[in-house]
N, C-alpha and C positions, 0 to 999 in steps of 0.2 A: 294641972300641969301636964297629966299624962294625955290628956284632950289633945291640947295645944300641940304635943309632941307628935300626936298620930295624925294630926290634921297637915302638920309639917310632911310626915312621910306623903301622905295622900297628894300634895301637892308637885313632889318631887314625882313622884312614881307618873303621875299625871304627864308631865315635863318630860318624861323620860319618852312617854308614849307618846310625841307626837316626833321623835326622831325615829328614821331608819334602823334596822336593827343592822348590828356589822353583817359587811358582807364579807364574801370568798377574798382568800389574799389576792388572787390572779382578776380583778376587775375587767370586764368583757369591752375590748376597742370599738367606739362607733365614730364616725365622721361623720363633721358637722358644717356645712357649708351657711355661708351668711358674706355680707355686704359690709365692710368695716365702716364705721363714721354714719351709723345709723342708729336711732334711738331704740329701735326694735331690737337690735342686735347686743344690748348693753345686757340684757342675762346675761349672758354667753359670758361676759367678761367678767361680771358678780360671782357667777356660782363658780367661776373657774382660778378668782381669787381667794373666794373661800373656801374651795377643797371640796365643795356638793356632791360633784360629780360621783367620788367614792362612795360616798353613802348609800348609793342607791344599783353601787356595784358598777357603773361606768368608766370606761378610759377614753376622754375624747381625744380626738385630733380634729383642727380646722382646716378648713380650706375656704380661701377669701377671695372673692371674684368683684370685680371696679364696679359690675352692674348688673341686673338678672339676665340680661339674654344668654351671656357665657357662661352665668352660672347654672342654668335649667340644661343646655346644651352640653354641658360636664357629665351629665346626671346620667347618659349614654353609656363613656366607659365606667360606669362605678364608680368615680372618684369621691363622692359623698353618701352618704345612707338618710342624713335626715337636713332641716337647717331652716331658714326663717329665708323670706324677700318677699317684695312688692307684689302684688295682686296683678296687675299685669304679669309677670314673667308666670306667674302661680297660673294663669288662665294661659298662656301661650307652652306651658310644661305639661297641662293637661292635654293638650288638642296635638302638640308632637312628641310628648316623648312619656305620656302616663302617669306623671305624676300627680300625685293627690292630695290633697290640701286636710291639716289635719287638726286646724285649730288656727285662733287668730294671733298675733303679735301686737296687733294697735290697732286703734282706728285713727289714721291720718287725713281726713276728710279738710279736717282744720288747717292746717299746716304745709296742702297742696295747695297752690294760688297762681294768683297775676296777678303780679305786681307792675306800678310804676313808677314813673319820678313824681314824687312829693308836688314840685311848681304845678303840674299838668292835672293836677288829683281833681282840685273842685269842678275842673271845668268838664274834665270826662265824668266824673261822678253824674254831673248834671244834666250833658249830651254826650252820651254814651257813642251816638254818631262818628266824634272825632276823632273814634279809633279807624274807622274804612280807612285805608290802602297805607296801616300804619303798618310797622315791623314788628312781628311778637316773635320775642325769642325763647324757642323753647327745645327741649329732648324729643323730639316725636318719638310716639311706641311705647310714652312712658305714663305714669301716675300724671304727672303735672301735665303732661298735655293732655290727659284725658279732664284732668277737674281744670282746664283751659278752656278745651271746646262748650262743655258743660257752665262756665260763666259766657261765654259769648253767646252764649244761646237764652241763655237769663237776660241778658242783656240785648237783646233783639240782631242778635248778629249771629252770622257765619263763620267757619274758620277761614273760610275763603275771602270773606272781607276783608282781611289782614295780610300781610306777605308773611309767611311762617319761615323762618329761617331755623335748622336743624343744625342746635348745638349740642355738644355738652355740658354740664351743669357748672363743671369749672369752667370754661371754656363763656358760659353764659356770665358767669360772675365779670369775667375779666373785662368782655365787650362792657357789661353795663358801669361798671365801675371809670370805664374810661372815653366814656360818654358816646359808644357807639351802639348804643339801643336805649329805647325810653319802655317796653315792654318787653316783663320777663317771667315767662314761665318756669315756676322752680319749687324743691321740696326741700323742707328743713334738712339743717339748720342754712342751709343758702338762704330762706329768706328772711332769715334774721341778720345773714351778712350784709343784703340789701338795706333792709332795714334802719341799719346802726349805722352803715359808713358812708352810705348814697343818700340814707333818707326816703326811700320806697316806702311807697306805702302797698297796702294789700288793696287791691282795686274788687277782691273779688275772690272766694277759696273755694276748695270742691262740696266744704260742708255750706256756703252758703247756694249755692247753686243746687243744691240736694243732690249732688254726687259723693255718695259714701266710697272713701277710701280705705277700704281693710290692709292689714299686715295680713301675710299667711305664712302658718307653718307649717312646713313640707315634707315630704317622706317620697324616695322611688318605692312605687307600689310594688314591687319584687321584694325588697327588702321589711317593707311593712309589713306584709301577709306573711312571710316567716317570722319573723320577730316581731310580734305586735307586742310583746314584755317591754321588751327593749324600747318599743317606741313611746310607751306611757309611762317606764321610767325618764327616758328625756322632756316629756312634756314637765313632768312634775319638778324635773330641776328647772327647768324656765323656767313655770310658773312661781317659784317658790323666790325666785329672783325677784319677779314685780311685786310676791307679799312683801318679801322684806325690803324692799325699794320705799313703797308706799307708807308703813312704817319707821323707816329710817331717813327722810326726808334730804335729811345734814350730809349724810354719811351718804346716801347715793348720788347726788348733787356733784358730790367730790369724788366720786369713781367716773361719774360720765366724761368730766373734763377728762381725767386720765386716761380715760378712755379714747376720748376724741383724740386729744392730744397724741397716745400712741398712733392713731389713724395718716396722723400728721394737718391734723383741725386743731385751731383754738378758737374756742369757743365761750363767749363770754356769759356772766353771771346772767343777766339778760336773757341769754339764748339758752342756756339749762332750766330758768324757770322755764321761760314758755315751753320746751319740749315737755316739761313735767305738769303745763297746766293743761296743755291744747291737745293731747295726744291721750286719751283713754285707753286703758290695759284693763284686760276681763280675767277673771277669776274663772276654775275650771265648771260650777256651778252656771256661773254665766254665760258662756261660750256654748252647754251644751242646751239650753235653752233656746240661744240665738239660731243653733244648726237643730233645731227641734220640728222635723216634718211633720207631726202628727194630722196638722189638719191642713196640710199641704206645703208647698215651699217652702223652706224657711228662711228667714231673714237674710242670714249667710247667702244663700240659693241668689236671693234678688240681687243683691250686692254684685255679687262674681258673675250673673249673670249680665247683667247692663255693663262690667267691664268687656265680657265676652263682646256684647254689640258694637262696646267702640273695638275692638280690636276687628273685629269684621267688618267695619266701614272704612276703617283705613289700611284694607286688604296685608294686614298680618297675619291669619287666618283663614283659612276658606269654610270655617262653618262653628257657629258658635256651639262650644260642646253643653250638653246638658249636666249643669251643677250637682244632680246625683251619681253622674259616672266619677267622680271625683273628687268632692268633698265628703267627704267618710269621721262622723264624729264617734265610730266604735271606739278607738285610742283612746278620746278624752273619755267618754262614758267606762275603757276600764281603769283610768286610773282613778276616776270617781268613784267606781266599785271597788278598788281593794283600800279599803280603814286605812293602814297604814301610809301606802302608798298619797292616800285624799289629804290626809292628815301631816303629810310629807310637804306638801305642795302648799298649803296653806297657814302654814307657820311661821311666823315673824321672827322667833326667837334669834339671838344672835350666835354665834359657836366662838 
């Protein structure tokens, strides 16, 4: 009996050690900028429901910008310290304004596409041709127009074969919805609104084209190189959101709505599975592996770089910066190195 009894304490005490230990009453402020009505950005609202933040001695504030350019361009007067967006604005914040990429949020590779109307599918499936001098509507400068150009080019075409009309993603939805466009460049959960109420089918994504689409999360490098604490306690409140996301299946399924829903998205059962099928989230373990130069580039590296090229071809850029001025995996590797901290981040348990 007294086995069983001590075996009980060893367990608890166990449990005890994979939480934070309390921190200071006065919790240190960081801001945290992000893109509302994004899968990547659903930490942010997890850990911030469940009080995380504190544990780890954090006070956040947000700041929510409609799409990366204004929010990389913010990053100028201070008005954020750290925050998650598209690999695009991540590569175009390295080359003007320093910022440094310090860990992933997703791979959306899946979930960038071209889509089009269902009636039209078998026949461009089959002569890819009938797309010349069609309309593709898409965000130029962004994620889906890059996993765009990258399926035209699989598909034996140019971007130029197509007349590229420069929308908005809302903006895209509304043309296609009301039948003034049959081609639509777009990122979840849009193209699940295609999908559902139009009938789109996906003609084509950035992962079948082998255009990898990473999430990135960011740090102004002024602010990283002083507080690099601070910066690998915020990775581990993220991270700690995808353990227990992935773990709790039910229960984060029904935050994302809420989530969206705040954004002012509704988003249906449909369109939460697929972001939770199509969209892979890396563990801190995995991430530094992926950013592991030892025997040259790392995977990260290739990625952000071939983003780099397209932004250089479509003169956003005048020079593709090199992926080691700017991707910096020290962060993650110290929130790997402090027990606590690793053991923070990788915990399912519930509070």
């Amino acid at each position: 009996m007294q086995h069983k009894y001590l075996a009980s304490i060893a367990v608890i005490v166990g449990c005890m050690g994979m939480q934070m230990p309390a921190q200071a009453a006065d919790p240190t402020p960081i801001n945290i900028s992000y893109q509302p009505v994004n899968y990547w950005a659903l930490p942010f609202y997890i850990a911030t429901q469940k009080g995380w933040w504190k544990d780890v001695g954090l006070a956040p504030t947000f700041s929510t910008f409609p799409a990366g350019p204004p929010q990389i361009a913010a990053a100028q007067a201070k008005s954020w310290d750290v925050g998650g967006t598209g690999s695009v604005p991540a590569v175009l914040g390295a080359a003007r304004f320093g910022i440094v990429t310090i860990g992933l949020t997703n791979d959306e590779s899946k979930t960038n596409a071209l889509l089009m109307r269902g009636d039209k599918y078998a026949a461009v499936k089959a002569n890819p041709q009938l797309l010349k001098g069609q309309r593709l509507l898409v965000t130029t400068n962004s994620t889906a127009d890059y996993a765009s150009r990258a399926c035209l080019k699989k598909l034996g075409l140019g971007v130029n074969d197509m007349q590229v009309v420069n929308l908005g993603q809302a903006q895209i939805i509304t043309a296609f919805t009301s039948k003034n466009g049959d081609y639509a460049g777009v990122w979840a959960p849009n193209t699940y609104t295609l999908e559902e109420k139009d009938q789109a089918k996906v003609l084509c994504s950035g992962a079948d084209a082998g255009a990898v689409v990473p999430g990135a999360l960011i740090a102004r490098a002024d602010y990283a190189k002083k507080h690099p604490g601070r910066v690998a306690k915020f990775l581990a409140v993220y991270l700690r959101a995808w353990t227990w996301a992935k773990a709790h299946p039910k229960q984060a399924h029904s935050m994302t709505k809420a989530f969206y829903a705040q954004g002012g998205v509704d988003v249906s059962d449909f369109g939460i599975n697929q972001e939770f099928a199509l969209r892979p989230v890396f563990a801190s373990a995995e991430q530094i592996q992926m950013m592991d130069r030892s025997k040259g580039p790392s995977k990260v590296d290739g990625w952000f770089s071939n983003i780099g090229a397209f932004l250089l071809q479509v003169g956003t850029i005048q020079s593709n910066p090199d992926p080691k001025t700017y991707i910096d995996d020290s962060y993650m590797k110290r929130l790997a190195g402090d027990k606590k901290l690793s053991a923070y981040a990788n915990t399912a348990d519930v509070k």
